[in-house]
N, C-alpha and C positions, 0 to 999 in steps of 0.2 A: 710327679710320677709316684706311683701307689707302689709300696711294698705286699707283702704278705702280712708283716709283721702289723704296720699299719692297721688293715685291713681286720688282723683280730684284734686288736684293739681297741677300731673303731666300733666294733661290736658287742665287746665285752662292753665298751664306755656306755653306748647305745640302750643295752639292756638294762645298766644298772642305771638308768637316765628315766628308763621308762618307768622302773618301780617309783623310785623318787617323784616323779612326774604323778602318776595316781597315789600314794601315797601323799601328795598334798593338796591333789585335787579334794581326797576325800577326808582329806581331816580339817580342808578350810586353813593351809599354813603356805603363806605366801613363796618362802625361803627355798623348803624341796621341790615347790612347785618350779621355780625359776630355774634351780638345779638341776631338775632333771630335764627343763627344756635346753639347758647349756650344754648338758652332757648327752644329750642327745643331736643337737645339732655341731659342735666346734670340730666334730673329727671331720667333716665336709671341707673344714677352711684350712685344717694344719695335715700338712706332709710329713713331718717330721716325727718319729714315732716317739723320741724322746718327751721332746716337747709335748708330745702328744699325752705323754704318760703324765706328765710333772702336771698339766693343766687340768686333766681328769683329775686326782688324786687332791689338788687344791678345791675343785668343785665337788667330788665328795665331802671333804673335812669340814666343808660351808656347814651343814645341816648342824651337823655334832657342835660343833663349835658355838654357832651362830644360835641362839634358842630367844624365837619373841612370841 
């Protein structure tokens, strides 16, 4: 069952999935590229808006963190 809450969420995550997503399409970097297709599609799979938040927030930190 879908909340609201959810719902912006899933769209705030989606957005910032998509930057990430062309942002490594066009610099050739593997990492945001796969980032942004996580964050782009996982709010489809989790209900849970917490969960939802904690799993966004580890796949944004991927990029930063993660540098090859």
């Amino acid at each position: 069952m879908s909340t609201e809450a959810s719902l912006v969420w899933g769209l705030l995550f989606g957005c910032i999935g998509l930057g990430y997503f062309l942002y490594g399409k066009q610099q050739r970097k593997a990492i945001p590229f796969m980032c942004g297709v996580g964050l782009m599609l996982f709010p489809y799979f989790v209900s849970n808006s917490i969960v939802m938040v904690l799993i966004g927030a580890i796949l944004m930190a991927i990029p930063y963190f993660v540098r090859i």
